[in-house]
C-alpha positions as CSV (number, residue, x, y, z in Angstrom):
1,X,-12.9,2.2,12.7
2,X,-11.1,3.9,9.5
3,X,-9.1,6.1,11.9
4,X,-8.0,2.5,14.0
5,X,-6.9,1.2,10.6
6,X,-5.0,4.5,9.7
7,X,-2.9,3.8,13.0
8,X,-2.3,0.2,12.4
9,X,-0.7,1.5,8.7
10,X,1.2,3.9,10.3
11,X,2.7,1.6,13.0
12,X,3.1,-0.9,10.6
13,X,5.3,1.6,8.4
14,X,7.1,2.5,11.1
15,X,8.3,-0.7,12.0
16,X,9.1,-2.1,8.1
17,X,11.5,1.9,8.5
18,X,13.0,0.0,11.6
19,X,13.6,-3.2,10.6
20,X,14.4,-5.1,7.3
21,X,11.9,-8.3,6.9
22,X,12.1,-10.9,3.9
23,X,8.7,-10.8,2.5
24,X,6.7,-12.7,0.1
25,X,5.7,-9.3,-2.6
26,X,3.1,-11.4,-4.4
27,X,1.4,-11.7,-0.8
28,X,2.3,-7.9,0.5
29,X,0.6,-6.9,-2.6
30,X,-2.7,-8.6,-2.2
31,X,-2.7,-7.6,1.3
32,X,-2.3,-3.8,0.2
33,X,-4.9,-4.1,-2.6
34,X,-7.5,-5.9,-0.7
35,X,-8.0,-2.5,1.4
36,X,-8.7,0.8,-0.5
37,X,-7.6,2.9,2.2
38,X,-4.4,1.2,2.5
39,X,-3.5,1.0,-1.2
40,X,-4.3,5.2,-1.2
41,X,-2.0,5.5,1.7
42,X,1.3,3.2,0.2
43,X,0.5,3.1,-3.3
44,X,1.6,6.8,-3.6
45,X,4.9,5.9,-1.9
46,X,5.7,3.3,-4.1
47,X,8.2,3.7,-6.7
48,X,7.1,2.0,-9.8
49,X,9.7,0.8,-12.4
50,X,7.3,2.0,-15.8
51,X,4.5,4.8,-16.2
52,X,2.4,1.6,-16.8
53,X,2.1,0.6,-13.6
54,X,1.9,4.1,-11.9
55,X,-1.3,4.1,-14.4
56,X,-2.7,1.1,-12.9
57,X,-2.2,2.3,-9.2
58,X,-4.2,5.4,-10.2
59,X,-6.8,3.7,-12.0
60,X,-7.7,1.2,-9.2
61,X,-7.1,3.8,-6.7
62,X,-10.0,5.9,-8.7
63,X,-12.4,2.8,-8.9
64,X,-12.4,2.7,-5.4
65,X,-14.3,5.7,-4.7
């Protein structure tokens, strides 16, 4: 099952590489946070604009384990 969803993320990323979609972020970001194994696989890619928020990513990221 967690090696299904790791494919799914990888094709997903793959195809956001590919193609340019207009997204909702408020939504993309729920999506993202609502699965741990997700957020530890974007989150990391992610270029925050302040330290603050890199602190919160790492912070969630910790209270998932």
């Amino acid at each position: 099952m967690r090696q299904d969803r790791m494919i799914r993320v990888q094709a997903l990323k793959r195809r956001l590489q590919t193609q340019t979609y207009e997204v909702n972020a408020t939504a993309v970001a729920a999506a993202i946070l609502k699965r741990p194994a997700a957020r530890r696989l974007i989150l990391p890619q992610l270029r925050w604009p302040t330290d603050d928020a890199q602190s919160r990513g790492t912070s969630a990221r910790r209270a998932d384990r």
